[in-house]
C-alpha positions in Angstrom: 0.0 0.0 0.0 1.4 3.8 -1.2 1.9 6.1 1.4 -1.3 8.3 1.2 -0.8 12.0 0.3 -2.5 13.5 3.4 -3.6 11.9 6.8 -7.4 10.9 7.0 -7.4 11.1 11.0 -6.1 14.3 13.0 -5.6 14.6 16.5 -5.2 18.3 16.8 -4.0 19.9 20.1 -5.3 22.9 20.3 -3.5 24.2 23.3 -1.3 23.4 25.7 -3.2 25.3 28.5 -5.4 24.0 30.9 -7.8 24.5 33.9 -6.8 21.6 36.0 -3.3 20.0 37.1 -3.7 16.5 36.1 -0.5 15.0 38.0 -0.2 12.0 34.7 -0.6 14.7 31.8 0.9 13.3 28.8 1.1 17.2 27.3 2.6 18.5 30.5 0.1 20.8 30.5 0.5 24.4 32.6 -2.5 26.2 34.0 -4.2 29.0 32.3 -0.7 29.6 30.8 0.7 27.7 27.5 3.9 28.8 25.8 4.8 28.4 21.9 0.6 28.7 21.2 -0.2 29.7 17.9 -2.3 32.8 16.8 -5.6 32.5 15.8 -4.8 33.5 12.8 -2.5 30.6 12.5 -4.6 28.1 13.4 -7.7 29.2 11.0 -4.7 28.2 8.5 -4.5 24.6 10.0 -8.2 24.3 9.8 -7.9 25.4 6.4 -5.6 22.2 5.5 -6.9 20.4 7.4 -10.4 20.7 5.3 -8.6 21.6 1.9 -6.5 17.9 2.3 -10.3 16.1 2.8 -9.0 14.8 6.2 -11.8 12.2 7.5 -11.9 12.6 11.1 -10.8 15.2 13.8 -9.7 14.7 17.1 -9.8 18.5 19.1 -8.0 17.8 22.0 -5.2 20.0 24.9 -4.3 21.0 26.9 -8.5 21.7 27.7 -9.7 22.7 24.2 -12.8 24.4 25.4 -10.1 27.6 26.4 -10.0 28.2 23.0 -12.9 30.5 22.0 -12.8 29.6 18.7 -13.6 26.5 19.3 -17.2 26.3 18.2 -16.4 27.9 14.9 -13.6 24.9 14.0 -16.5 22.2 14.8 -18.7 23.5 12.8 -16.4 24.5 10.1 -15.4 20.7 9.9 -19.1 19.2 10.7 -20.2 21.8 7.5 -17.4 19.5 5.1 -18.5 16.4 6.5 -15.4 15.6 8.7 -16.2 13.6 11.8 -15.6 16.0 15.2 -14.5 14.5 18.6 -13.8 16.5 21.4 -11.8 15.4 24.3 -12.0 17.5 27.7 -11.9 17.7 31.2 -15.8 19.5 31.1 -15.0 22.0 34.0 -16.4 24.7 31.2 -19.0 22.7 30.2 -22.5 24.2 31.0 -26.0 23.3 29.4 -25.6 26.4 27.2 -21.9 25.2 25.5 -23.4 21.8 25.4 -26.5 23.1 23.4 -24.3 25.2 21.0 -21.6 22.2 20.6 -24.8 19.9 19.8 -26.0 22.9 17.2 -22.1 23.0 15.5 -22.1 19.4 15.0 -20.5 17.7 17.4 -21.8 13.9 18.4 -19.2 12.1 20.3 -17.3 14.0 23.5 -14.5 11.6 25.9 -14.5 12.9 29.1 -11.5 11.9 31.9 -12.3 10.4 35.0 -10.1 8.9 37.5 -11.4 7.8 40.5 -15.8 6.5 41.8 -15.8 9.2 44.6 -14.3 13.0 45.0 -11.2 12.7 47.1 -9.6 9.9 44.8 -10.1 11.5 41.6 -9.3 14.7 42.8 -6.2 14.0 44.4 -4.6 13.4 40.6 -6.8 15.5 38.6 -6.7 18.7 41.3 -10.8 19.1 41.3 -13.9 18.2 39.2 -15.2 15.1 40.1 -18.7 16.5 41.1 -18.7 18.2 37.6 -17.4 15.0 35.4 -20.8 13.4 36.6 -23.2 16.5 36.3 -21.7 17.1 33.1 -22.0 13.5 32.0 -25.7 13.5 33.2 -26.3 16.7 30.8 -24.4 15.7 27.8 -26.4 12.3 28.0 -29.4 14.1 27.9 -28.9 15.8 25.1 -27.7 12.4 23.2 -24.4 12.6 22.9 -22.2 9.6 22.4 -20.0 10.1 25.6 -16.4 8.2 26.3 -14.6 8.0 29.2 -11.1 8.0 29.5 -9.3 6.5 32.8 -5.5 6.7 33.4 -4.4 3.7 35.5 -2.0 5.0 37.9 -0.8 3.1 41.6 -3.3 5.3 43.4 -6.6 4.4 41.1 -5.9 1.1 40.1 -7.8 -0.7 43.1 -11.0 1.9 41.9 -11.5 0.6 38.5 -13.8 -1.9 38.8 -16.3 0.7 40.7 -15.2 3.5 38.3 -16.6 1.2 35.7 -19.9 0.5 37.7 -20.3 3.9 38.3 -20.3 4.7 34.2 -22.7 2.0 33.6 -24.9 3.7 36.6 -24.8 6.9 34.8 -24.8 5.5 31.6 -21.5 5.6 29.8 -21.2 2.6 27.8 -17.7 2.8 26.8 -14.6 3.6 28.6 -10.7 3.4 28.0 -8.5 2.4 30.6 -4.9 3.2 29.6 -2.0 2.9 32.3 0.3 5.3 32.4 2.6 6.2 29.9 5.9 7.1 31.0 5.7 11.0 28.8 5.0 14.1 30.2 4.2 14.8 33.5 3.5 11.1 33.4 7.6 10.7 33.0 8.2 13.2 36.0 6.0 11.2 38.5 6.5 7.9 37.1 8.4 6.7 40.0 5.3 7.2 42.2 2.8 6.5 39.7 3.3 3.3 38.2 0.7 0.5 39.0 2.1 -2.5 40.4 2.8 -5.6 38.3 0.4 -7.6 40.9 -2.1 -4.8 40.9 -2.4 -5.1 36.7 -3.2 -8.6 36.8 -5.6 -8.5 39.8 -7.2 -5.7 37.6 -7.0 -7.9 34.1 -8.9 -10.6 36.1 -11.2 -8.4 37.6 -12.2 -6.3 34.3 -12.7 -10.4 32.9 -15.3 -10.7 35.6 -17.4 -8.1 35.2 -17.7 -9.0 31.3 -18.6 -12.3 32.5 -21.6 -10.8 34.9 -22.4 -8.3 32.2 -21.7 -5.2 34.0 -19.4 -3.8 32.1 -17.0 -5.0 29.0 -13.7 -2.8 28.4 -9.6 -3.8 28.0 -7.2 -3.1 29.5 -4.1 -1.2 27.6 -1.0 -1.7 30.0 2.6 -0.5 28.8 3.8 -2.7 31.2 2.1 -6.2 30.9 2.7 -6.1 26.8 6.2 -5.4 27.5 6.7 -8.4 29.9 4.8 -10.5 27.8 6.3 -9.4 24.3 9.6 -9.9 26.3 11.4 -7.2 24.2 10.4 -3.2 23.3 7.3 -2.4 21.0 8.4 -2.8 17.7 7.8 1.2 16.6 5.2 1.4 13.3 6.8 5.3 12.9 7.2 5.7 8.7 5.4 2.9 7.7 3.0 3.0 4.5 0.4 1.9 6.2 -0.3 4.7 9.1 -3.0 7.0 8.2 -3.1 9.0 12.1 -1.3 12.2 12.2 -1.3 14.7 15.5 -0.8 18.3 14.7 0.5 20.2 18.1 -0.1 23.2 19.7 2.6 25.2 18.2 2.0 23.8 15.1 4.4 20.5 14.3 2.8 17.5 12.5 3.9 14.2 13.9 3.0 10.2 13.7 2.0 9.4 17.2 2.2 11.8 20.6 5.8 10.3 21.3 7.3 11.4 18.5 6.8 15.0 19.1 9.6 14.1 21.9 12.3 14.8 19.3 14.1 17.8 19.1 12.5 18.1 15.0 10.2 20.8 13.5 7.5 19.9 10.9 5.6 22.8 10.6 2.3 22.7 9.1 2.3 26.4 9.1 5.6 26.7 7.2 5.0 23.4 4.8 1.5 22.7 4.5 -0.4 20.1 5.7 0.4 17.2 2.8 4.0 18.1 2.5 4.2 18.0 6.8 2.9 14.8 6.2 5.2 13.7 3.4 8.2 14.7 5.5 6.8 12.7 8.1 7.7 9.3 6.3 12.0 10.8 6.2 12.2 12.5 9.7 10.6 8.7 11.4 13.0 6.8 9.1 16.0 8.6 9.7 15.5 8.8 13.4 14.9 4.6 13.4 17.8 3.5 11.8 18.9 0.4 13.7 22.7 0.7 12.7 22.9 4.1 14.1 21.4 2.5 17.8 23.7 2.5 20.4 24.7 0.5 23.5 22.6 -2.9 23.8 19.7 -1.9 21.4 22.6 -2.0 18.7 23.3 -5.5 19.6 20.1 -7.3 20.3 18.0 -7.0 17.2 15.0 -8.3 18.4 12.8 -5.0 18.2 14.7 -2.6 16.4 15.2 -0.6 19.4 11.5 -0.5 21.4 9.7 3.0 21.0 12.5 5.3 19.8 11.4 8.5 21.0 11.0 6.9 24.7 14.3 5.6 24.5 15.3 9.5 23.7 13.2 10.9 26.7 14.7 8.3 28.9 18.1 8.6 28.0 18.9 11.8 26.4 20.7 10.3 23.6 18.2 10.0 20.2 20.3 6.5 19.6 20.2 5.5 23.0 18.8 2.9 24.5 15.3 1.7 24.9 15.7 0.8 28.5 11.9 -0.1 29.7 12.8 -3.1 27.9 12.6 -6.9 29.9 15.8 -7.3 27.7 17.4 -4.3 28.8 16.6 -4.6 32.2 18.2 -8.3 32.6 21.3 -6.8 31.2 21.9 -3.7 32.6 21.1 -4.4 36.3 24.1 -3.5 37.6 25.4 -0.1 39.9 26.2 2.0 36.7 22.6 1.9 35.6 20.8 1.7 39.3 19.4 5.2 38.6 18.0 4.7 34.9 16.4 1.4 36.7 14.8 3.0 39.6 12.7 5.2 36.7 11.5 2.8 35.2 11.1 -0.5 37.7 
């Protein structure tokens, strides 16, 4: 298959701002205050190529989205050219009135994140807003929207799944994610004190198997951690192939394959190139930072992944050939006094 001429699914960060302090964020995201944010100028010209390169579906996402006030005029300037609009968020902003106008714009499907079944949980790693994740839930429902939630599996939650889960069937969420967390971010900074126990994700594999089994709820599972044990090796990193069709534009403006990849110390501006030649780049900037004979240290020598998720490997290291070292391989090879620190990240 050719490598397609434009991306058909965007994730597009709209800012790096945000009203709550989310102690996992991926984005790192800093309240009420986001540096390298584009104009709004700058970002009608995204939404420009975004709609002028017939892009299928549209992720708006932050940062908290809904601090952009020109955020109703880009959903229904993509629901108008039949683009498909989803709309991740936190809804602290979220009142019956923005819910009415999102619905009149367009907008079917909304993920909101929740954390924890009662206040003091999910508030301790979000900073506030459980009372308003379920009023807000409650409204959107009511107006028939098809609404996600999204849980990030730390060491504190973990144990709370199972009634997180009861409480979205009880409100009415039929489908939630439930993604550990990924060592990127903020997420990277607290990892250490974050990261679930091995023991915890299986008692939490088998417990999510139960409640399919009893029909409460069905939902996987996505742990970083249990596919890396079981694959025994690093993922084996899909950046450049012909096949991807998933893009994410950032906040200041760079194109990239996957949220990891905007690690790198590369520019692809979408401002500066265009959407479809961003994209073209995309396929040389992910094979030239992939090479296997340009890895390093044990990656260099072992061969069986091509060196895990390169961009990780980069944040955890420093060194853009470095090692990949959340790998089982790694670890068995490098558990000695030289690399107690690296270890103590990641174990």
């Amino acid at each position: 298959m050719p490598f397609l001429k434009s991306p058909l699914e965007i994730y597009w960060v709209l800012t790096n701002k945000c009203n709550i302090d989310c102690t996992f964020c991926f984005m790192d995201a800093e309240k009420y205050h986001g540096e390298f944010e584009l104009t709004s100028e700058e970002r009608e010209f995204i939404l420009h190529e975004i709609i002028d390169n017939q892009v299928l579906k549209v992720i708006l996402t932050g940062g908290e989205p809904l601090l952009i006030p020109e955020i109703f005029h880009y959903i229904q300037s993509l629901s108008e050219k039949n683009i498909w609009v989803e709309l991740t968020t936190n809804g602290i902003r979220l009142t019956r009135n923005k819910i009415s106008r999102l619905k009149g714009c367009g907008l079917k499907t909304i993920q909101l994140s929740i954390n924890g079944s009662y206040a003091s949980l999910n508030d301790s790693l979000m900073g506030r807003s459980f009372d308003r994740i379920v009023r807000v839930s409650e409204m959107l429902l009511q107006e028939d929207f098809n609404l996600h939630y999204k849980v990030t599996v730390t060491r504190q939650n973990i144990r709370d799944v199972p009634n997180i889960l009861r409480l979205a069937r009880k409100i009415g969420v039929q489908e939630t994610t439930l993604d550990e967390i990924a060592p990127i971010g903020r997420g990277f900074k607290n990892y250490f004190y974050l990261k679930p126990r091995r023991e915890d994700l299986l008692w939490l594999k088998k417990e999510l198997q139960k409640l399919i089994d009893e029909q409460i709820y069905e939902t996987e599972l996505d742990s970083f951690t249990l596919d890396l044990e079981e694959d025994g090796h690093g993922p084996i990193c899909a950046l450049g192939d012909d096949d991807i069709y998933s893009a994410q534009i950032f906040q200041y403006g760079d194109l990239y394959q996957c949220t990891m990849s905007s690690i790198w110390p590369i520019k692809n501006s979408v401002l500066e190139k265009g959407l479809a030649k961003a994209w073209q780049d995309l396929k040389w900037i992910t094979n030239e930072f992939t090479k296997q004979d340009k890895l390093t240290g044990f990656c260099k020598t072992c061969g069986e992944c091509g060196g895990g998720c390169r961009p990780l490997a980069y944040l955890a290291t420093g060194d853009i050939w470095g090692d990949f070292i959340f790998c089982e391989n790694w670890k068995m090879n490098n558990s000695t006094n030289a690399n107690h620190n690296k270890l103590k990240v990641i174990q």
